[in-house]
N, C-alpha and C positions, 0 to 999 in steps of 0.2 A: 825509427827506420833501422838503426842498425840494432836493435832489441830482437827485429820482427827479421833482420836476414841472421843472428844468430839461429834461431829459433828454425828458419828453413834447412839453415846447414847440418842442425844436429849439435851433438853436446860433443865437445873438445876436439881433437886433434890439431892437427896443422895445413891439411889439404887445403893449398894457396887457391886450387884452382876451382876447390866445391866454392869457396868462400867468398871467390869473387862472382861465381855467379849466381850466390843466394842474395848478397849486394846489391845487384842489379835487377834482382826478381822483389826482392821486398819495396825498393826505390820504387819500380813500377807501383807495386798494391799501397804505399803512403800515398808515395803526392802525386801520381796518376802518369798519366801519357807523356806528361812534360817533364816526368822527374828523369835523369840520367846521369849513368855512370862512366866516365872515358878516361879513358888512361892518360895520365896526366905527363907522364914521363917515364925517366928509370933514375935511380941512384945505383951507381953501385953494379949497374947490370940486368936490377930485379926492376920491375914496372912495379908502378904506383897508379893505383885506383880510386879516382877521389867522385862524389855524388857532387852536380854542379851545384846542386842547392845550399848542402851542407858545408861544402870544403872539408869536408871530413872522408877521409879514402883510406883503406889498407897495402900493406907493405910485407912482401913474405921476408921473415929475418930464421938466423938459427934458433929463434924462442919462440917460432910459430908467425901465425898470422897479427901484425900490427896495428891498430887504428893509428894513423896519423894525420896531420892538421900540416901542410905544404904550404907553406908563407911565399909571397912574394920571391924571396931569395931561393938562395940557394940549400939551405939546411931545408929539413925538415922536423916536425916537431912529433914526438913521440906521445900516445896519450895511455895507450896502456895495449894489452894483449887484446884482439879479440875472443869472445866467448859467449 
């Protein structure tokens, strides 16, 4: 899924906002009607975007657009850049 919304967004930058809504277009075309994308919260100020399926959501930081994994608590967990 998130292979298939890089791939909608384009190659590189940091556009928080292309990003999250190629996220929520690719979610749709994997797991169908029922896949979704909802803002899970904010850290910091910024919202976080997590796919209910996956627990897997993005986080705009100063190194660009984030994959992140939002545990239970309160951290959240860093996986790498999106790309």
């Amino acid at each position: 899924m998130f292979s298939r919304a890089a791939e909608l967004a384009g190659e590189g930058g940091s556009d928080f906002a292309k990003h999250s809504g190629a996220l929520s277009r690719a979610t749709a075309e994997v797991i169908g009607p029922s896949g979704k994308v909802d803002k899970l919260g904010e850290v910091g100020g910024h919202p976080i975007f997590v796919s209910q399926r996956s627990r897997v959501g993005i986080f705009p930081s100063g190194q660009g657009t984030l994959l992140v994994r939002p545990p239970a608590g309160e951290a959240v967990q860093e996986l790498g850049l999106y790309r």
